[in-house]
Short mmCIF file of the C-alpha atoms (twelve columns), coordinates in Angstrom:
data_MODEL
# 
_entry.id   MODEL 
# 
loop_
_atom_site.group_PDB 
_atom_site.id 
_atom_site.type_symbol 
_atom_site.label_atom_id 
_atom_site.label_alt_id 
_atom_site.label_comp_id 
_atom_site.label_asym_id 
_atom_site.label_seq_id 
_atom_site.Cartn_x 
_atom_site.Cartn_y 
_atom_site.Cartn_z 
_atom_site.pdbx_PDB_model_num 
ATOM 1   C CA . UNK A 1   1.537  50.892  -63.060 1 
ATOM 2   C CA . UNK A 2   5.115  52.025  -61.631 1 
ATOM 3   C CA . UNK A 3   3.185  53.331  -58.911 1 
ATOM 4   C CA . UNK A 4   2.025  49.912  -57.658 1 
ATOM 5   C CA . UNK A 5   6.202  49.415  -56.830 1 
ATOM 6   C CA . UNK A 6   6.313  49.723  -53.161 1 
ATOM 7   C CA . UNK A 7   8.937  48.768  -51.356 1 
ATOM 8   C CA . UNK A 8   7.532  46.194  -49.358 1 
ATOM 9   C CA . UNK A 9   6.877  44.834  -52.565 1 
ATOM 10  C CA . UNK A 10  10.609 45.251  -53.774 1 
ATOM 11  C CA . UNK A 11  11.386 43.638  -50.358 1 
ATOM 12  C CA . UNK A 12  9.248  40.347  -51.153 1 
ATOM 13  C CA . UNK A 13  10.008 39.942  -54.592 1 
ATOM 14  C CA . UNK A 14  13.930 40.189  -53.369 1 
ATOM 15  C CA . UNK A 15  13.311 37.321  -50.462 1 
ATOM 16  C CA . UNK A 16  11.417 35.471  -53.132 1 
ATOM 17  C CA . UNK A 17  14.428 35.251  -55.971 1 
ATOM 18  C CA . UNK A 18  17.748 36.963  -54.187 1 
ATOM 19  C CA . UNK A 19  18.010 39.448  -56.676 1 
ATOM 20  C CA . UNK A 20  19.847 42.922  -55.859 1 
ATOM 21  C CA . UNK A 21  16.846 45.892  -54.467 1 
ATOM 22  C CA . UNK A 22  17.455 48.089  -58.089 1 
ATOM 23  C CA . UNK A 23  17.599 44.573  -59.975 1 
ATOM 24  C CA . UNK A 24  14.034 44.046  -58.473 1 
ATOM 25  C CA . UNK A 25  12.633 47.316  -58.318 1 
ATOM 26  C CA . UNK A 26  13.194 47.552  -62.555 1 
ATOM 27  C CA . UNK A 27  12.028 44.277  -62.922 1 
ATOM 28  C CA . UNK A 28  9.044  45.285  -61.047 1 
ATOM 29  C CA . UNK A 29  8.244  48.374  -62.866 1 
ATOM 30  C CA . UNK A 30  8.532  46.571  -66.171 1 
ATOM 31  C CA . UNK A 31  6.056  44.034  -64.652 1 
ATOM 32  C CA . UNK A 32  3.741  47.275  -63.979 1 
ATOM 33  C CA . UNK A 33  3.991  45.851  -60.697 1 
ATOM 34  C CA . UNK A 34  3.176  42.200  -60.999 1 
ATOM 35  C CA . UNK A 35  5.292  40.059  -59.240 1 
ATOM 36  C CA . UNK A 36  5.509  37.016  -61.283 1 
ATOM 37  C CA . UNK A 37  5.610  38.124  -64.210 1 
ATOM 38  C CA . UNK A 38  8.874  39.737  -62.607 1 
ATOM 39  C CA . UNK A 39  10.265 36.997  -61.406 1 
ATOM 40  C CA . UNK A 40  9.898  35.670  -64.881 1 
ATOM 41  C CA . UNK A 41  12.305 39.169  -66.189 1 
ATOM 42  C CA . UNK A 42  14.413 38.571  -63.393 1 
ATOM 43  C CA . UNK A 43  15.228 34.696  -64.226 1 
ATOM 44  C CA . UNK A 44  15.475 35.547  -67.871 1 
ATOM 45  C CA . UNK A 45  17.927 38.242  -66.698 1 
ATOM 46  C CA . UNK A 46  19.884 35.798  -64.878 1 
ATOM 47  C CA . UNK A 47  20.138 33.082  -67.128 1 
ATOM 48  C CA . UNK A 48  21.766 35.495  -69.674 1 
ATOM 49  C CA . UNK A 49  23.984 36.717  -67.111 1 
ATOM 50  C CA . UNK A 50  24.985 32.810  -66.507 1 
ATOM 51  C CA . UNK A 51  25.545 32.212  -70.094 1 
ATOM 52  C CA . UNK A 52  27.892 34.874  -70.771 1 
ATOM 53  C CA . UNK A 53  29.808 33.312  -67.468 1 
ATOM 54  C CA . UNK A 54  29.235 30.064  -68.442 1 
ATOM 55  C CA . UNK A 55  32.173 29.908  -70.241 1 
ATOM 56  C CA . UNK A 56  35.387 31.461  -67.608 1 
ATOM 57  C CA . UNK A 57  37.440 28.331  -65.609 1 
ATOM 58  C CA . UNK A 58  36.214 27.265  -62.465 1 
ATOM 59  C CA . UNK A 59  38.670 25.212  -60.892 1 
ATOM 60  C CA . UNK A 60  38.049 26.266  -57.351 1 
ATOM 61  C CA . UNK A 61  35.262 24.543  -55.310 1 
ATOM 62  C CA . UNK A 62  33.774 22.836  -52.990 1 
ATOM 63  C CA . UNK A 63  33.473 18.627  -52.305 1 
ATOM 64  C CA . UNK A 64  30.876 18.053  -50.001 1 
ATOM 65  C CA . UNK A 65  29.059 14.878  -48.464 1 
ATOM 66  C CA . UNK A 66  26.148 13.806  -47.265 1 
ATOM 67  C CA . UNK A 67  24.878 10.554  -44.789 1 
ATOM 68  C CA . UNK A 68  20.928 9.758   -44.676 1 
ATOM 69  C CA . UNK A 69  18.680 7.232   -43.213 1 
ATOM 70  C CA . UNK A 70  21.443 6.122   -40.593 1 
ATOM 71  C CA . UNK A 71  24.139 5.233   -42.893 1 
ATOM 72  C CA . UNK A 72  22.257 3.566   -45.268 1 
ATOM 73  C CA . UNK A 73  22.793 5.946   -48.271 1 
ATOM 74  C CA . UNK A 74  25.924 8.881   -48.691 1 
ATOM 75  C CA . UNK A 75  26.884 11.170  -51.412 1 
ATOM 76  C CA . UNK A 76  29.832 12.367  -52.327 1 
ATOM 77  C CA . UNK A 77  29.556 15.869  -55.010 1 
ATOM 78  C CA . UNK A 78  32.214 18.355  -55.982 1 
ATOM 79  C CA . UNK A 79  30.649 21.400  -57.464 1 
ATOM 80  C CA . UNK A 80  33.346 23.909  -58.974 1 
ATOM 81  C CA . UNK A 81  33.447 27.739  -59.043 1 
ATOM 82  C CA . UNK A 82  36.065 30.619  -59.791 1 
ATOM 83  C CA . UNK A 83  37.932 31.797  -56.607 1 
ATOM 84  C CA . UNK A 84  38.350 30.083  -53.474 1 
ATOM 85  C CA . UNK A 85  36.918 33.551  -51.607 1 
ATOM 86  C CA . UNK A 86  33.169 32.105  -52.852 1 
ATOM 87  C CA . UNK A 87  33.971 28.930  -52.073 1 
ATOM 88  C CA . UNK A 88  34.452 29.572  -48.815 1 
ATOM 89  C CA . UNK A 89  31.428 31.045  -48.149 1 
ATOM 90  C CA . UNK A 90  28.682 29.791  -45.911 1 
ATOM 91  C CA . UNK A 91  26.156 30.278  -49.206 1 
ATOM 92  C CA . UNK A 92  28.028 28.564  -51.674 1 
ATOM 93  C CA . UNK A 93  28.452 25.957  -48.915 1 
ATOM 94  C CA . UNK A 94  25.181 25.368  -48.423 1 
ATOM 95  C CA . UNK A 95  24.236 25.968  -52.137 1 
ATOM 96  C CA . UNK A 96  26.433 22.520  -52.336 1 
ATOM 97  C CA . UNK A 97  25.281 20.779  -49.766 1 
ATOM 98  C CA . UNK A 98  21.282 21.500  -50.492 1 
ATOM 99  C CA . UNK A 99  22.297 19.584  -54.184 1 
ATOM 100 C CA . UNK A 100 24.298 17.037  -52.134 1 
ATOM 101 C CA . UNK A 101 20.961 16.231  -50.471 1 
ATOM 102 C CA . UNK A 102 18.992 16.544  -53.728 1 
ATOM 103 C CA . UNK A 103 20.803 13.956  -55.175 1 
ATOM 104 C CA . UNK A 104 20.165 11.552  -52.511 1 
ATOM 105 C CA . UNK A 105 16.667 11.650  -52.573 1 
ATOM 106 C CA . UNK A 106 15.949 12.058  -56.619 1 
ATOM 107 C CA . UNK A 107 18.746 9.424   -57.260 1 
ATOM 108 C CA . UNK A 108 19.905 10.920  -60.643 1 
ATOM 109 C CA . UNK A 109 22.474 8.484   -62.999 1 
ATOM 110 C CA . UNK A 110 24.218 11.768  -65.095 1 
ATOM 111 C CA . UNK A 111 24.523 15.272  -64.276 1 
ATOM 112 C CA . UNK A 112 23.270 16.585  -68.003 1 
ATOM 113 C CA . UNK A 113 21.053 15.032  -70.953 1 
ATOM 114 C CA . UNK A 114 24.412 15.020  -72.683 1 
ATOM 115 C CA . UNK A 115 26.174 12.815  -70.276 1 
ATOM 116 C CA . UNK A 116 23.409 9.634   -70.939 1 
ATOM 117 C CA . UNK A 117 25.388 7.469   -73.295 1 
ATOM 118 C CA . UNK A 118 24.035 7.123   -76.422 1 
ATOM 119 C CA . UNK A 119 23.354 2.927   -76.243 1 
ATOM 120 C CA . UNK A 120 21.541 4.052   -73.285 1 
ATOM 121 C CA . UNK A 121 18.956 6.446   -75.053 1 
ATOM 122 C CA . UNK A 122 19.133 3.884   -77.733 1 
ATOM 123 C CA . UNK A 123 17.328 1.803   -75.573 1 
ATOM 124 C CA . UNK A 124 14.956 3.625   -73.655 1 
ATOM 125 C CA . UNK A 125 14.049 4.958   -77.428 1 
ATOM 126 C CA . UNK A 126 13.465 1.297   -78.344 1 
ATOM 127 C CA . UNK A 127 11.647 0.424   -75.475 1 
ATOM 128 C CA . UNK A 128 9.578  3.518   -75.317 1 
ATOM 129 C CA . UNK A 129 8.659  3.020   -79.188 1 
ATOM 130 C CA . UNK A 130 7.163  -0.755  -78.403 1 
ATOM 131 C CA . UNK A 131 5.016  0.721   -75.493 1 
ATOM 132 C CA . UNK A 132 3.283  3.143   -77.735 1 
ATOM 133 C CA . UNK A 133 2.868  0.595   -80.838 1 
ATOM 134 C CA . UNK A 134 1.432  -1.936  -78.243 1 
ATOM 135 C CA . UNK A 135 -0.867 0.518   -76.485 1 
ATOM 136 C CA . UNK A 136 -4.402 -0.089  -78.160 1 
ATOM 137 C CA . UNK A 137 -4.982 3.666   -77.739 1 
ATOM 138 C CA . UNK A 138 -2.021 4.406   -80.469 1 
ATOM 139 C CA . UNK A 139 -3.186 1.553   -83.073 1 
ATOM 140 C CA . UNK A 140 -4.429 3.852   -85.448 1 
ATOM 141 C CA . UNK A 141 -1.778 6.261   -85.016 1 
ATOM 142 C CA . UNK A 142 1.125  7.096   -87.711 1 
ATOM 143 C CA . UNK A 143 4.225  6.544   -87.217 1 
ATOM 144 C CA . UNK A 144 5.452  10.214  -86.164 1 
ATOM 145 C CA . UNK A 145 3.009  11.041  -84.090 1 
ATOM 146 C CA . UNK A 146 4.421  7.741   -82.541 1 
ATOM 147 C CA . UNK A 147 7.439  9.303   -82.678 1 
ATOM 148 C CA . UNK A 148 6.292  12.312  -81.205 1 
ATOM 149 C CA . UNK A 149 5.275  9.952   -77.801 1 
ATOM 150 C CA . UNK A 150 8.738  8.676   -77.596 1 
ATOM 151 C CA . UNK A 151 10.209 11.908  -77.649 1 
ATOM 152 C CA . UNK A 152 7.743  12.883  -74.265 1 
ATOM 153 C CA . UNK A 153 8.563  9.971   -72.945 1 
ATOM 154 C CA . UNK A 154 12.294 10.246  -73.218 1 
ATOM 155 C CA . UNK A 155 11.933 13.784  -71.737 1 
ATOM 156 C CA . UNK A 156 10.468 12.276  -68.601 1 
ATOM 157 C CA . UNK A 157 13.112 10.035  -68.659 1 
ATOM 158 C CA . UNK A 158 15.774 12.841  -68.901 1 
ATOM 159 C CA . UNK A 159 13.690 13.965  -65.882 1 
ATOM 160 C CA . UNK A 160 13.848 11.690  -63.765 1 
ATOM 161 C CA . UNK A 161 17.834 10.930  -64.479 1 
ATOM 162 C CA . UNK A 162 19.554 13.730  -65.354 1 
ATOM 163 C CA . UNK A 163 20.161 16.362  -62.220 1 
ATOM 164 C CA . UNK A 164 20.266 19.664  -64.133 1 
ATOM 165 C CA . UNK A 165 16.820 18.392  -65.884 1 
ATOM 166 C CA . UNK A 166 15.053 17.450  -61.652 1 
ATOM 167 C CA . UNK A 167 12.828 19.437  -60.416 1 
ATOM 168 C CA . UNK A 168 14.420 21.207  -57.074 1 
ATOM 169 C CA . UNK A 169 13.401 19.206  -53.869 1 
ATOM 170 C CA . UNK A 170 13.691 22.043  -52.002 1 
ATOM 171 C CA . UNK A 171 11.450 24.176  -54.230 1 
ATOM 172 C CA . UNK A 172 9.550  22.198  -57.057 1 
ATOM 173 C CA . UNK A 173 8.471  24.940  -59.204 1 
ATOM 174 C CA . UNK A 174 12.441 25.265  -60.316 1 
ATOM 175 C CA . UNK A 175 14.878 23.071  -62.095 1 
ATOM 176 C CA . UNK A 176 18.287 21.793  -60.361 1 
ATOM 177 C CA . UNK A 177 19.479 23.824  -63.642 1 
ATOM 178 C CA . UNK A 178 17.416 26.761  -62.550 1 
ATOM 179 C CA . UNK A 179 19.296 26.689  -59.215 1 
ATOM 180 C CA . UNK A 180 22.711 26.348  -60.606 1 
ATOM 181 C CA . UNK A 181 21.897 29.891  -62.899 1 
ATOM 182 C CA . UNK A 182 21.006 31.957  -59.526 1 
ATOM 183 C CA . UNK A 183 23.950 30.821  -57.966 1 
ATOM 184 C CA . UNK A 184 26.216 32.066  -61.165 1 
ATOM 185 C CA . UNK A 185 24.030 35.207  -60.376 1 
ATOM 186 C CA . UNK A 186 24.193 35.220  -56.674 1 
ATOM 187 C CA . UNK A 187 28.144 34.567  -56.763 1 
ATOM 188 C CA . UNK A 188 28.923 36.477  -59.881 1 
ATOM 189 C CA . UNK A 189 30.557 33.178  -60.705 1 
ATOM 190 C CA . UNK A 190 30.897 30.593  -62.876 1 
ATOM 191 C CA . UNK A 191 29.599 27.569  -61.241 1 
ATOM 192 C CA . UNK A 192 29.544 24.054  -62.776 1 
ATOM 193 C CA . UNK A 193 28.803 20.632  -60.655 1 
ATOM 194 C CA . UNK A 194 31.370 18.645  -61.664 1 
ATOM 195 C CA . UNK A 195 30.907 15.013  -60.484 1 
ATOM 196 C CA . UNK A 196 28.968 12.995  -57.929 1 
ATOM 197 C CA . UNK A 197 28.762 9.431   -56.840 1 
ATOM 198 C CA . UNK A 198 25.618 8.203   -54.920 1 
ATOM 199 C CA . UNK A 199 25.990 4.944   -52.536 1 
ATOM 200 C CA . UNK A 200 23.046 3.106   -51.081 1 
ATOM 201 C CA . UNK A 201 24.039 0.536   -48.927 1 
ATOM 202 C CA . UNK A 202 24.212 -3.211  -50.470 1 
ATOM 203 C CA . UNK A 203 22.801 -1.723  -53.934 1 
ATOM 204 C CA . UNK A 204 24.022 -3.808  -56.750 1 
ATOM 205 C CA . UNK A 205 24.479 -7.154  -54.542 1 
ATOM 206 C CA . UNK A 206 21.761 -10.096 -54.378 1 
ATOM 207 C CA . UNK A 207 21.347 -10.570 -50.524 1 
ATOM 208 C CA . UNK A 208 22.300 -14.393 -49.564 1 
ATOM 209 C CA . UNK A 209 19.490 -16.382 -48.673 1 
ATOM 210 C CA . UNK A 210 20.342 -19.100 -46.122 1 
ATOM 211 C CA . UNK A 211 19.313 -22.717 -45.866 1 
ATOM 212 C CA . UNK A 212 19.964 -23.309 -42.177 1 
ATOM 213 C CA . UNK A 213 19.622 -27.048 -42.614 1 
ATOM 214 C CA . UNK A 214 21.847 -27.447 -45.034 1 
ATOM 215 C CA . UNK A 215 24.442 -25.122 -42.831 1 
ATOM 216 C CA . UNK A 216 23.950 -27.883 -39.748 1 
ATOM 217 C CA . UNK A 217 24.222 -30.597 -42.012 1 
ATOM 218 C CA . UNK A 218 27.327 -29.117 -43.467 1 
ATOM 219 C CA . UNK A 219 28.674 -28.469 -39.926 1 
ATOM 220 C CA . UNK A 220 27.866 -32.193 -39.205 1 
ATOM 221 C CA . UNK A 221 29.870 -33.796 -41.554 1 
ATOM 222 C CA . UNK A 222 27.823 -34.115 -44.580 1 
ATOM 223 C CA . UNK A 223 25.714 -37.433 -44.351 1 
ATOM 224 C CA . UNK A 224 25.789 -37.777 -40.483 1 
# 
């Protein structure tokens, strides 16, 4: 019922997704005052309002960094928007810096499931397609319901390396994609993350294992 819209409840479900007070007090009275199937209005809402903005230049921004585990791993993100008024702000600047430390800790490789390149999903098709004919549990199985198991399996891998397709470290229950839409809504904005580059310290090089006696013999002269 309408009547169940209080305001405290207007007040929570605002604190809960950022929305305006009106935004949330319709949302909640088409709810009949249930709050998540309000939310669920609201981020319908504001992916529409993203998609219509999705589309205007954003060449104004922000490139932030960001040092963990004492130096050991940095990032380095630009993430683009409109004007340089939200750009300067301190939530767009910490919008950029809470995906600065995403990426750190969920390691992504590409920013969208469009950016993997295509000899890439090649493989991990191939490969995922030889795990399900050589699981005994699939032997009796037909080829596209086979097929059907690769595709799940190449959504978890879009998961796990693709930002937009991560779940939010900060809040699980949301995409990095889903975060990206509430700050075109928050900022009025578009917004687009634009390129990253992750560094982990000695990544990529095979750590030199040292034969102390043959150093000293070295060091000797050889055969002395």
């Amino acid at each position: 019922m309408a009547n169940d819209v209080t305001p405290a409840a207007i007040k929570a479900l605002r604190e809960k997704t950022g929305a305006g007070m009106m935004e949330c007090k319709s949302a909640l009275t088409e709810a009949t005052g249930d709050e998540t199937r309000a939310i669920e209005i609201l981020r319908k809402r504001g992916l529409a309002t993203a998609t219509k903005k999705s589309g205007r230049v954003a060449a104004e921004g922000v490139v932030d960094s960001y040092i963990h585990a004492g130096g050991k791993i940095g990032v380095l993100l630009e993430v683009n928007c409109e004007t340089d008024f939200v750009a300067r702000t301190e939530q767009f600047r910490g919008f950029v810096h809470d995906l600065a430390m995403h990426i750190t800790a969920a390691e992504p490789r590409y920013i969208t499931k469009e950016d993997v390149p295509a000899e890439v999903l090649d493989k991990e098709r191939e490969i995922a397609l030889e795990q399900a004919r050589m699981d005994p549990k699939n032997a009796s199985k037909p080829e596209h319901v086979l097929q059907q198991i690769v595709e799940g399996r190449l959504s978890k891998f879009y998961q796990e390396t693709c930002l937009m397709e991560q779940p939010f470290i900060k809040d699980q229950n949301i995409t990095v994609a889903e975060l990206v839409r509430r700050a075109i809504s928050n900022t009025g904005e578009n917004v687009k993350v634009r390129r990253f580059t992750r560094f982990k310290m000695g990544e990529g090089l095979e750590k030199r294992v040292s034969d102390l006696g043959a150093e000293v013999q070295d060091l000797l002269g050889g055969d002395q």
